[in-house]
N, C-alpha and C positions, 0 to 999 in steps of 0.2 A: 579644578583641584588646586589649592592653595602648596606653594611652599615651608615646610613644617618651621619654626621658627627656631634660633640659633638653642642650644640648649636645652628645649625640647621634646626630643630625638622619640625619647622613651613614651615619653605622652602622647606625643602624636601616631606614633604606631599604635597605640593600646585602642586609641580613637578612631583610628580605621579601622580596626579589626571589630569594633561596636558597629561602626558603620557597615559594613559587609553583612553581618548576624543581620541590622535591621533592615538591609536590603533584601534579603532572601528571605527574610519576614513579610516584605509586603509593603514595612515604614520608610523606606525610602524612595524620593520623588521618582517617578520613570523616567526610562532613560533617556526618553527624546527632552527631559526636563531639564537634564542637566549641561553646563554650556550654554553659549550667545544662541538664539534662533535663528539671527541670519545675521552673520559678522559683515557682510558686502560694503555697507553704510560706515563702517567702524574702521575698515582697516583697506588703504591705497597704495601704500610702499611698494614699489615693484619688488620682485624678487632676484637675489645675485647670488647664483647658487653654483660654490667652486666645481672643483673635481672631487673634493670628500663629499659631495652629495648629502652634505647637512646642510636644513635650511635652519638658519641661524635667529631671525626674526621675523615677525609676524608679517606675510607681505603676499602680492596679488601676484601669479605668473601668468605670461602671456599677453598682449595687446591685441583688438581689432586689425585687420589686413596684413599681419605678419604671423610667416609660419615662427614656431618659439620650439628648440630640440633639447633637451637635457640627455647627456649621455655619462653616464657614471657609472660606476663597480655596483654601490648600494649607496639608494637615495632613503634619509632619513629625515622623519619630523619630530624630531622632540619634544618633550612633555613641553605644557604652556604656551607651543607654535602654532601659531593657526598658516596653513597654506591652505589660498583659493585663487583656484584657477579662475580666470576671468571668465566670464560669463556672456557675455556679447556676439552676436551672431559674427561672425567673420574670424572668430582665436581660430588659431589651430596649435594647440599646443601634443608634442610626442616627449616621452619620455621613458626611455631606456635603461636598464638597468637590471642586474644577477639577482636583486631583491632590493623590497620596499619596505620599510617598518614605520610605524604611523605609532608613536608614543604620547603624540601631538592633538592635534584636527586636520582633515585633508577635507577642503571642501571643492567640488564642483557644482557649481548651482545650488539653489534652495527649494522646498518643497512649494507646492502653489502654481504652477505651471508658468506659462508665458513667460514674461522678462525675470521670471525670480529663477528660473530652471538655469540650467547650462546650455545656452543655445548653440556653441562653437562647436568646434572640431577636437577632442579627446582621445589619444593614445598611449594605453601604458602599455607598453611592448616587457615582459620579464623573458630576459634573456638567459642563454647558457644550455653548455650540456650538459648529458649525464656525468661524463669526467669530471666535469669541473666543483661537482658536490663535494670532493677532498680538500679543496679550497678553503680555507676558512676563509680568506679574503673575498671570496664568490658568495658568500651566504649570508643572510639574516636569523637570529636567533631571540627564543624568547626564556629569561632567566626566573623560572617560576618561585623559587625562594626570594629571588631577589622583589619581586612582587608582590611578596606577603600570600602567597597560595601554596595552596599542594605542592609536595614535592617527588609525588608516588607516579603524576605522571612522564617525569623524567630524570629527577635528581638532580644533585650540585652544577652549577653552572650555566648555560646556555643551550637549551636544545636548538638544534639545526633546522632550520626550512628553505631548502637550499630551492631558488628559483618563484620565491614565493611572495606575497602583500601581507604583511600582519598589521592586527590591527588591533594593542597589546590592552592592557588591563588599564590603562591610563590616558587609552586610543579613541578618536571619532573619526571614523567616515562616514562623509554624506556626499554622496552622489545622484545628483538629479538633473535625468538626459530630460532633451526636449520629449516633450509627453507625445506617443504617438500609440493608436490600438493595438493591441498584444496579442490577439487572434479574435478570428468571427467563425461562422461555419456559411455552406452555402446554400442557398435559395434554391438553385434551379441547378439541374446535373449540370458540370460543366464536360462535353463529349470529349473526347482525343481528338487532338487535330485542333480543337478549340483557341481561339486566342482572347478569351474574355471568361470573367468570374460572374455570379450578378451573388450579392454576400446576405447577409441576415441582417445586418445592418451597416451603418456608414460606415466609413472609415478613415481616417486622416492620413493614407500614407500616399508615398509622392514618387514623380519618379524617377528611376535607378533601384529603389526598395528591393531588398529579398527576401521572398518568401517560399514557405513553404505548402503543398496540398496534402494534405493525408489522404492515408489510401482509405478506400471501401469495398476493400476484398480482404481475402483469408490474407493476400501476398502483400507483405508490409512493403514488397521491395517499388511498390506501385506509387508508393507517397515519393515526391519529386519537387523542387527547389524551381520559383522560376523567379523571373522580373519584371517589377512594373512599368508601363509604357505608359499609363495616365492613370487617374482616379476621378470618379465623379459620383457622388454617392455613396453607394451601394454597389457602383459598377468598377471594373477594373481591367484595363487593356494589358495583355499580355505584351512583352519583345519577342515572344519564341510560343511554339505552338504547346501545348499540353501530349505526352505523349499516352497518358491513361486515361479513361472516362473515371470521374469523380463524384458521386452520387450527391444529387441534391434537392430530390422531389420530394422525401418526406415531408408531411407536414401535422400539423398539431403537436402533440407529445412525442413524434415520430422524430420531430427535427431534430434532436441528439443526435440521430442516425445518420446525418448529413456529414461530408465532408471538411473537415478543422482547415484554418486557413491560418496561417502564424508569420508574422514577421520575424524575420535574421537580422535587419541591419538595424543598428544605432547609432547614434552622434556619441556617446562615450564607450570605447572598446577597450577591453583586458585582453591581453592576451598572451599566451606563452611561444616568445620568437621560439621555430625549430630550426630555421636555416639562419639565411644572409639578413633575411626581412623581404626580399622580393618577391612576388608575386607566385614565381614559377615554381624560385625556391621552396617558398612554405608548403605550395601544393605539391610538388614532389614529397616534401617532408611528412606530410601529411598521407600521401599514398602509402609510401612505406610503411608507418605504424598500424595503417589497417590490414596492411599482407601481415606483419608481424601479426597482430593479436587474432587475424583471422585463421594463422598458418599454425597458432600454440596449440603445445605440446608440454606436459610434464614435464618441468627439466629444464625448459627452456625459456622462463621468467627473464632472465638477467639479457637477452636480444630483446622481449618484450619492454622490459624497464628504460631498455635506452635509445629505443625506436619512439617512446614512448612518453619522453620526458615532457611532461609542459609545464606550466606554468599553476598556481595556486593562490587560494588567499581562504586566509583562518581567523577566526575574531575569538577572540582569548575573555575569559570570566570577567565582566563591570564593561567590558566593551563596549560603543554605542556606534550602529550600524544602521544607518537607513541609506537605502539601494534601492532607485527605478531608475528603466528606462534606458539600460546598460547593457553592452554586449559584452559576450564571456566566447572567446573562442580556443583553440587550443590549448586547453584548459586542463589539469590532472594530471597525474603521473600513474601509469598504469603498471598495476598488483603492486601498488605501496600503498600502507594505511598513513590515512589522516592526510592525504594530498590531493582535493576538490578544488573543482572550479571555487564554490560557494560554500563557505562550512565554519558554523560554531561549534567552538572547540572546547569542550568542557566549562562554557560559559554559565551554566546556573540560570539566576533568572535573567531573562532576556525579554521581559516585556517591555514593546515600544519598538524591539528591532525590527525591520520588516526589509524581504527582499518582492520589490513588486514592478510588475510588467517588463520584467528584463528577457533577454533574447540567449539562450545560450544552447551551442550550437559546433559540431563538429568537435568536441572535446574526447578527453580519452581515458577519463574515470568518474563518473557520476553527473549529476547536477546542483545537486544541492544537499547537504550533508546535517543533521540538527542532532549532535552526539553530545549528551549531556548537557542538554538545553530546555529551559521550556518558556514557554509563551511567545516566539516568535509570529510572525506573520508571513506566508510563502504564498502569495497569490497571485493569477494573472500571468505567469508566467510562462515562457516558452524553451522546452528542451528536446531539442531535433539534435540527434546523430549524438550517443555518447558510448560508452559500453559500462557494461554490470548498472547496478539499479540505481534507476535514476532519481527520485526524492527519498532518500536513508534515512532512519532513525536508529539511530548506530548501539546503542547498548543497553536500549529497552527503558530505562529511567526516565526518559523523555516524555514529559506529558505540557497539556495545556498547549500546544502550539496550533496553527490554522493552518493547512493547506487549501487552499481553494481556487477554483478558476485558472489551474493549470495544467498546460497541455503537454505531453508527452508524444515524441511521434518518433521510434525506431531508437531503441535502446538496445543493445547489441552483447550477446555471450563475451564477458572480460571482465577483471575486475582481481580488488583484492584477497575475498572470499570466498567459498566454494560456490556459496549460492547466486554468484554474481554468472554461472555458466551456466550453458545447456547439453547434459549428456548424461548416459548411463541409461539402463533400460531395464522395466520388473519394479512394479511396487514396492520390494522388500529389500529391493539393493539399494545401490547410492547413487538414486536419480535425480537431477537438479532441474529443475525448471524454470531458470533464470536468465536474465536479469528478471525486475519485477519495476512495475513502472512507480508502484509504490512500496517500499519494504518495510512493516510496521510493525514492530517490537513493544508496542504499547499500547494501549486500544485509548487509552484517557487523550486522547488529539482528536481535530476535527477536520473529518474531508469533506469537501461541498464543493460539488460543482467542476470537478477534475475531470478529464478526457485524455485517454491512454490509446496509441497506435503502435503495435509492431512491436509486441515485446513476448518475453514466455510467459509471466504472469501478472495481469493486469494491478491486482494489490494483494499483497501476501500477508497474511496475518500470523506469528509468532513470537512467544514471549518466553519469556528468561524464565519467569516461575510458571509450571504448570504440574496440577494435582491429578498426574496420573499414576496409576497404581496406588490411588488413593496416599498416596505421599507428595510433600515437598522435595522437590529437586531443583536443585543449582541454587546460586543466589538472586537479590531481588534487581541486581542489574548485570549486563555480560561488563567485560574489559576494563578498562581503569576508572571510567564512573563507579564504578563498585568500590575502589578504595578513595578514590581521589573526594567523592563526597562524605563516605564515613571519616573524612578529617574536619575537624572544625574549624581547623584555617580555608574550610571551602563556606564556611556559614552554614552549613547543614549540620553537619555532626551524625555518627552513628543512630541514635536515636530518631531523628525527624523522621519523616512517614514519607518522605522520596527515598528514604534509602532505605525501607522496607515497604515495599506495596507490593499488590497481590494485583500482576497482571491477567493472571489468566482466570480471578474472578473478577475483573471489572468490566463494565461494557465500555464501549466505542461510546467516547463522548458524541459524536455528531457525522455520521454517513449520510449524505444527501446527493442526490441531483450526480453521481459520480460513474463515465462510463467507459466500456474500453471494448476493442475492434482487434480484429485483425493477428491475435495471440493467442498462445496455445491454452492458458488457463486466463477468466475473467479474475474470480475472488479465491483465494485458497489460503483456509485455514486447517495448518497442520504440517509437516515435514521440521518435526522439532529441529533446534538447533541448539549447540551449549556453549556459545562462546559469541565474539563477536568480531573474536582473531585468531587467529594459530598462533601463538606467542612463544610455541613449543619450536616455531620450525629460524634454521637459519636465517641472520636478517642481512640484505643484501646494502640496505639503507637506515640510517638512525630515522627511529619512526616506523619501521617499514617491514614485511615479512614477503615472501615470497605464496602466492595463493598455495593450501594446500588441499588436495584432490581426493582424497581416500577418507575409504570408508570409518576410519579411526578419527579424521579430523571434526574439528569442535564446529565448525563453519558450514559443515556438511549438514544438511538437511536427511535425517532418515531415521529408519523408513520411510518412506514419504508416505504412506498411510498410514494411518492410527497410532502417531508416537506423541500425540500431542491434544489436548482437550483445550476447551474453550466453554467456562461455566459461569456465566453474569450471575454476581450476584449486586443488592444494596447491602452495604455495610460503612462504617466511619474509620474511615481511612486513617483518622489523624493517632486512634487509640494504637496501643502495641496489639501485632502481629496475633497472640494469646486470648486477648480480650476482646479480639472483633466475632460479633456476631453477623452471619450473613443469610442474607432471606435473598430467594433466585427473583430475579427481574426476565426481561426480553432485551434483546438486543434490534436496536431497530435499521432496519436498511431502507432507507427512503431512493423511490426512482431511480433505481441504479438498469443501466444501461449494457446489455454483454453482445455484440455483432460478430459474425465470424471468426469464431473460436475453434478453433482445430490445433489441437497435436502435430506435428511432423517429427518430434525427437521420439514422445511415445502417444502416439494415434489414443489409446486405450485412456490413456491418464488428461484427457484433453475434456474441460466441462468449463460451464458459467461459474458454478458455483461447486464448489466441494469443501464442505465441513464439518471438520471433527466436532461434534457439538457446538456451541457459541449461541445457541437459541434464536437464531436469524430470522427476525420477522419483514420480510420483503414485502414494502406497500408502492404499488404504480410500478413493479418493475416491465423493463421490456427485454426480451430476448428473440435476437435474428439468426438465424441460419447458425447454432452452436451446432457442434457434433453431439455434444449431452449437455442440458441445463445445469442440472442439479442431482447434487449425488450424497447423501450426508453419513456418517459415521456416530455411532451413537456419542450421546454425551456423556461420558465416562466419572464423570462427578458429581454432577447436577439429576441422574436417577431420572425419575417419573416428573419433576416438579413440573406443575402449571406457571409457566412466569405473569401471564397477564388472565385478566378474566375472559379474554378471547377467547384464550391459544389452548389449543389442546394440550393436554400430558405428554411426555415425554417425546415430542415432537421436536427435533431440532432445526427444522427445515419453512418456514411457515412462506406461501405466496398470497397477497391479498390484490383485489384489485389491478393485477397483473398482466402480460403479457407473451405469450409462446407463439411465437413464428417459425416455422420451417422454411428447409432450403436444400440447395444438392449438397450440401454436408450435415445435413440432420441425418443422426442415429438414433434419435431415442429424445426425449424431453425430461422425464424423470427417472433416475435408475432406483428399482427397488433393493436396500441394501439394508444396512444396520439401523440407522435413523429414519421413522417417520415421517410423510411429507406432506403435509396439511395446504390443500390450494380451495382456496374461497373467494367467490365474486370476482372468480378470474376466466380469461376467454382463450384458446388459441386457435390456429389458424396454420391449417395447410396447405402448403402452396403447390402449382403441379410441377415443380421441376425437383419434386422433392426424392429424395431414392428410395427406391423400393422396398426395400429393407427397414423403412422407417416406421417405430410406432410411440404413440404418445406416452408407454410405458414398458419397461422392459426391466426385468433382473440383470444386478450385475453382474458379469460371470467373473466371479472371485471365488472367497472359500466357505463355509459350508454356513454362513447366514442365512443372508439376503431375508431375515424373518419379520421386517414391520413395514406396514403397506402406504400406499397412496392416497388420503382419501378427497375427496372432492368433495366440496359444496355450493351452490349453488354458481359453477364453473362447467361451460359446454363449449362447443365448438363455433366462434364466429361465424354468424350470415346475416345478411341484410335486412331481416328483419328485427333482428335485435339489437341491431348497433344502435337507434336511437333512444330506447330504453335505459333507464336510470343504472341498471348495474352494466349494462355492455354498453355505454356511450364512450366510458373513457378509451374506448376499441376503436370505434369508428372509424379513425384517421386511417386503421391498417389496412381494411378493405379499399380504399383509393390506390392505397401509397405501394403495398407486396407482392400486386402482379398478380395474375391469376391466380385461382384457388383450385383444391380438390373438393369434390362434393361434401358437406361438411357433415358427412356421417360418423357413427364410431367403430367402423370396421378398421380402421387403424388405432384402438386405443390402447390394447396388451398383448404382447407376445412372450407365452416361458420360453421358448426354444432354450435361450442361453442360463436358466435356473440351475445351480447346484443340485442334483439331485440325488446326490448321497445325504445334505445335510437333513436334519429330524426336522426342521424347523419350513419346508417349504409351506407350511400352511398357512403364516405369516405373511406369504407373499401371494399381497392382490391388490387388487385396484378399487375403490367401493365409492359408490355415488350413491346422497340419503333420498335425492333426489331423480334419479334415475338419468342424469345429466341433461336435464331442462325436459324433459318428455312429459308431456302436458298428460297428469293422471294419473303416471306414472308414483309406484312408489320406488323403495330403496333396490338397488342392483349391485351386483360385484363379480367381477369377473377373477377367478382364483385360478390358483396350479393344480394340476391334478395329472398323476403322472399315467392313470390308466385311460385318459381321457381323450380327444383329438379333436378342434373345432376348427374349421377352416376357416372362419372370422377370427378366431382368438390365436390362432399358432396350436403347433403340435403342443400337448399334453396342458389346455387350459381349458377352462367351462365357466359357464354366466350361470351364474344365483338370481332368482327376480322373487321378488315378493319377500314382502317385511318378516315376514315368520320364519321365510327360507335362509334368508339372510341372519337374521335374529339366531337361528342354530348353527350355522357356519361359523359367525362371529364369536359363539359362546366358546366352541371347541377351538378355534385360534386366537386367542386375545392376542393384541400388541403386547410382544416381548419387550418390556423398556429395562433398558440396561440400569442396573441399581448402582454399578459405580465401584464395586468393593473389589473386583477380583478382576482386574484386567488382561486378558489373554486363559483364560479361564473359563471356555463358552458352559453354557448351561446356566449361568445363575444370571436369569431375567426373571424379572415379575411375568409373571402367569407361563411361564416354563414350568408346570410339576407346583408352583408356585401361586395362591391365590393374589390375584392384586392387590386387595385390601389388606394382605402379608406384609407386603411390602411398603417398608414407611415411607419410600418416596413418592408413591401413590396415594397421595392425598386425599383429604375427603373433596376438594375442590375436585380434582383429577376424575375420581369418580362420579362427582356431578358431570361433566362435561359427557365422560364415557356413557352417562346414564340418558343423555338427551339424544343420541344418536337415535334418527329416526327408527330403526330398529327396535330399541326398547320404550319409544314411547307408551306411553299407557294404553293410548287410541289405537294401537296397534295389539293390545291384549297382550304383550310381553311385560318381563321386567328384568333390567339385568344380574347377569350372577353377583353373589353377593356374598358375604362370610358373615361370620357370627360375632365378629369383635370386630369394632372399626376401628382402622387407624388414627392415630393423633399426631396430626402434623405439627412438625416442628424445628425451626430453624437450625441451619448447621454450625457447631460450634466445637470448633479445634482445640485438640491438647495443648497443651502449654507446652512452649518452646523447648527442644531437648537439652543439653550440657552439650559444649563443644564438643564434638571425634567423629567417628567414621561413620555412626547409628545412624539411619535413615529419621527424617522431620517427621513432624506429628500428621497423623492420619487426618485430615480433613471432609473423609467424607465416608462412606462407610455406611452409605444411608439405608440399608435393607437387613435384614435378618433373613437368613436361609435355615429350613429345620434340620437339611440336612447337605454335606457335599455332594458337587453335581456328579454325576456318571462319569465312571473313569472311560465310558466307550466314546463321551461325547468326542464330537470329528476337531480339529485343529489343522483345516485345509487352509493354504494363501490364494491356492490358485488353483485353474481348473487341472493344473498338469501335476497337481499333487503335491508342491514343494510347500515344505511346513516351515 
């Protein structure tokens, strides 16, 4: 960036502010474009840097064989300074200081590894206590008018970042540690007692290295920290013994299920001094803040806050930040917003920034935070030991960014928000199931290839707008991205189509390869939230609110059932809010991975998968030892629609080519509830340690639903003769790898015991195979509810249907009730409740073809399915025009059935089996 020239003043601002607009356009170059590539070659001056901790001109710090210490109040680099740490194997450069502000360029090493990296010794130590925040002379601030940006995120003057790295609108940091692997998983179990790894592949670390093993049990507390004594390979000698056995015999598609192996240590470290800087010090220091945030309590934030103080670093709007290969330790300030180890800060577009294969580790609020950001890159990276959720996307706006290839292992109840805790009990109260190892406010990001250990919910899906009750609620982003971008001096402006998108009709740009262990929830979509802060409650710190806990607060998640929908649709984003038309899609969940999942805050509310609609089409998943796979809630917007020529109607739940394992914490595999559950060309497997109590289907015991079934297609029980077969091959790995089996019969496939059986609707609830689940000859079978009935195969009050004609009349008198969307908390008005399907517009003629191919109605079978005398005309949903500003609720979006008449005033409105409404 150029100095504006004498006179001017007025022009050159008018030019940056074109400049900004055509950045957030797209027309200006990316950010790793702008700036020298690697200034090393260009600039020798050593560096002479007072006690004002301005570096004054462009120059090198640190030499080979000498330690080099900078101890200052606050170290700055001013605009047009380039500071680079020398780069040479033998620097050891520290440097200390209350804050850091980069106005400038701060370089360590260059990207390309070997001699271009940072091969020395790097320490930024950010000092200071909590007291000392009153300080102005203790802080760094950043002047967002003076900037030329928003001023809605702070107003006149300097906001405060007291103990913090900024890295301002006119700022470059490039930090690049020597390059070393960022995690592997293991090969072979390593036992307890063990003092050797064998890894999945090489690995370049050396020894003294620390790292970490994930656990591979329910108990997260089993993942443990050790050190390396050599490396060779793939092999890796421990100093100290392994105190847990660490699973690592899966093989094929199994190996996800292997134990994560993650490096702690790197040659460049951030960190937030808590004590003296010694040793004993910081781990004392360090103990305390975990008794604090372990031992919180309402009320008692302000002992947490300053037990709790670390260190931070924030990268501000046109920032350019690229980050490997870096250690982040006592890191956050805990229940203050906006104070992360790792966090863009209302930066806009951010393509080209990337944080990748960094180590971050024992911090005390998050790992990496992307609020009001998009197109990032967060890969490869490691976050061991932080509390509340560990990769944020903080105000929902956030789209286009990458996560991938990184590892999560024990992310802990604390945090700014409600939802960063674990507590409260009852689906209908203010239950929180957090942290969450991914928090995701925006579905338009892509995850691929992330692994999550020891957390409450693996990746939580919730967004800012969602069309339930058939209305728009809230706006289209939480917290100061909602104003700060409706300003033009952010380059966006109210108008652009980031500051109006419709999260909760768009799919998930890219779910892949993504897996998580050892947590009470894998995926959960749904436990609305309206906010993104408490802004309402006293602040103890500029920036900063005190977590608030109650049921009123905006940060709170609740109901944690059905407060919340999830409706893909395709539409163009770019047109007004008014004029988008939307046709439903699927959402696609590629090889996601869910290991010992279990509940301990609430046993009942513990599943792989639970969701509120979103159209989840799961292909090559695998699921070990969950207490419940999968459980879905209808889709409250999206009706009947067919999203793909595959998928069934009004199915919100779909498994393909999948996998179901048991274990001694399986309860059940699919719970029959509101939402349909379509599993095709998929196998499971049970194992003999499995409890007793276990069946491959089961109702949930909730309130008086549970009306739409399981159905299976060409999906049976893995055994050895099918695994080499074209639909059970992709199985095969499980029969080596799961350990013994139970006979792979289907006396464990349905049990009602736990059926609602006041609700009108239990005929809805059953299990149906077109194929009689692989039984060679066999036609269609269903095993349903029957409350006068008793099978000692099926559980008290259930019966099997065999034969296509038998089934073909059971099915007729119970269609799938698929929720139409219009009347939320409203039961009675579903398609084929009293209701013909072909009534209802969501019920497509697609949907009716698929309903019409069920072996059942086949022709060769002498049936045909029920039908009406006027077919439906399907057709895309298209929303009111926007209303006048006030209190009136937003235009109806969906609304997609006609009812002739209102449902029965007797119809039931149970939550739970103990009656509470």
């Amino acid at each position: 960036r150029r100095t504006p020239p004498r006179g001017s003043r007025a022009m050159w601002a008018a030019a940056v502010r074109v400049a900004r607009v055509a950045l957030v356009a797209g027309l200006w170059p990316r950010a790793e474009g702008r700036g020298s590539a690697c200034p090393y070659d260009d600039i020798s001056t050593p560096c002479a840097i007072d006690r004002s901790g301005v570096v004054r001109e462009s120059c090198v710090l640190g030499e080979p064989g000498k330690a080099t210490v900078v101890g200052v109040d606050k170290f700055f680099v001013p605009q047009n300074v380039k500071l680079l740490v020398h780069r040479a194997d033998g620097v050891d450069v520290t440097l200390r200081a209350f804050g850091v502000k980069v106005d400038g360029e701060l370089w360590a090493g260059c990207p390309g590894g070997g001699d271009d990296a940072f091969n020395g010794t790097l320490s930024v130590n950010l000092k200071g206590a909590f007291h000392d925040t009153i300080k102005a002379s203790k802080w760094v601030g950043f002047d967002w008018k003076g900037a030329g940006l928003p001023t809605t995120a702070w107003g006149a003057g300097e906001e405060p970042f007291p103990k913090g790295l900024l890295v301002t609108s006119t700022g470059r940091m490039e930090l690049h540690g020597r390059p070393k692997t960022s995690w592997r998983q293991l090969a072979t179990t390593a036992a307890a007692g063990g003092l050797a790894l064998k890894l999945d592949g090489d690995a370049d670390w050396e020894r003294g290295d620390e790292l970490v093993v994930g656990s591979t049990t329910e108990d997260a507390a089993q993942s443990e920290v050790v050190r390396v004594a050599a490396v060779r390979g793939r092999d890796v000698a421990l100093r100290s013994a392994l105190r847990f056995q660490h699973e690592g015999n899966f093989t094929g598609r199994g190996a996800r299920l292997n134990a994560p192996v993650g490096l702690r240590s790197r040659n460049i470290r951030i960190s937030g001094q808590m004590a003296d800087g010694t040793a004993a010090a910081e781990a004392a220091a360090q103990a305390a803040c975990r008794a604090a945030l372990w031992g919180f309590a309402p009320g008692g934030a302000g002992r947490v806050q300053e037990k709790c103080f670390g260190g931070h670093t924030i990268y501000f709007q046109h920032s350019v930040v690229h980050i490997e290969h870096v250690e982040f330790t006592s890191m956050g300030q805990s229940m203050v917003m906006a104070r992360y180890p790792v966090h863009w800060h209302l930066a806009g577009n951010g393509t080209g920034n990337y944080l990748a294969n960094a180590s971050l580790h024992d911090n005390f609020q998050r790992c990496v935070t992307v609020h009001g950001t998009s197109d990032v890159h967060v890969a490869d990276n490691l976050c061991h030991e932080t509390f509340g959720h560990a990769f944020y996307l903080e105000d929902g706006i956030e789209t286009g960014n990458v996560f991938e290839r990184n590892l999560v292992v024990s992310a802990n109840p604390g945090g700014s928000v409600c939802t960063d805790f674990r507590r409260g009990s009852g689906a209908r109260s203010n239950v929180q199931l957090g942290p969450a190892g991914f928090w995701i406010t925006n579905p338009d990001n892509s995850f691929v290839g992330n692994h999550v250990v020891g957390v409450g919910t693996g990746y939580w899906f919730t967004f800012p707008v969602s069309p339930v009750h058939g209305e728009w609620h809230g706006a289209a982003a939480f917290g100061p991205s909602r104003l700060y971008f409706a300003d033009n001096k952010s380059g966006f402006g109210r108008q652009h189509w980031w500051s109006n998108q419709d999260q909760a009709w768009t799919p998930v740009r890219v779910f892949r390869g993504n897996a998580v262990s050892g947590s009470e929830r894998g995926i959960f979509i749904d436990g609305r939230v309206f906010g993104s802060d408490d802004s309402f409650v006293s602040r103890d710190l500029p920036g900063g609110a005190v977590p608030c806990l109650g049921d009123g607060c905006a940060t709170c998640s609740g109901p944690l059932e059905g407060s919340f929908t999830w409706s893909p649709m395709a539409f163009d984003r770019t047109l007004p809010r008014a004029k988008r038309v939307y046709a439903p899609i699927g959402n696609h969940f590629d090889s996601f991975y869910a290991a010992h999942i279990i509940g301990y805050t609430q046993l009942e509310q513990s599943r792989g998968v639970w969701a509120a609609g979103g159209n989840l089409m799961f292909t090559g998943a695998v699921f070990l030892n969950n207490y419940a796979v999968a459980t879905g809630f209808a889709d409250l917007a999206g009706g009947c629609f067919r999203p793909t020529e595959r998928s069934p109607p009004g199915f919100s739940l779909e498994f393909r080519e999948s996998l179901f394992i048991s274990g001694p914490l399986s309860h059940v595999f699919f719970e029959i509830y509101d939402a349909g559950v379509y599993v095709a060309a998929s196998r499971w497997l049970i194992t003999s340690d499995t409890g007793k109590d276990f069946y491959v289907a089961k109702p949930k015991a909730a309130f008086g639903g549970n009306g739409n079934p399981v159905y299976f297609q060409d999906s049976w029980p893995l055994a050895a003769p099918d695994a080499a077969d074209a639909k059970g091959g992709h199985s095969a790995w499980a029969l080596e790898s799961a350990g013994p089996q139970l006979n792979a019969s289907l006396s464990k496939l349905a049990n009602f015991d736990t059926l609602s059986w006041i609700s009108p609707y239990i005929g809805g609830s059953y299990v149906y195979s077109a194929d009689a689940f692989g039984s060679p000859g066999s036609g269609p079978m269903l095993f349903g509810a029957d409350a006068h009935s008793h099978s000692r195969e099926w559980g008290k009050k259930g019966r099997e249907v065999k034969g296509a004609k038998a089934v073909a009349n059971y099915l007729e008198k119970n269609p799938p009730r698929f929720f139409c969307g219009s009347a939320f908390g409203t039961y009675g008005r579903w398609c084929g409740d009293g209701i013909p399907l072909c009534k209802c517009r969501g019920y497509t003629d697609d949907a009716r073809k698929w309903y019409g191919q069920l072996a059942p109605w086949a022709p060769e079978n002498g049936t045909t399915p029920p039908d009406c005398e006027a077919e439906p005309t399907a057709a895309p949903l298209r929303p009111q025009p926007e209303p006048r500003p006030g209190p009136r609720p937003g235009p109806r979006v969906v609304g997609v059935c006609e009812f002739p008449a209102p449902p029965p005033a007797s119809t039931p409105y149970v939550w739970d089996q103990d009656g509470q409404r």
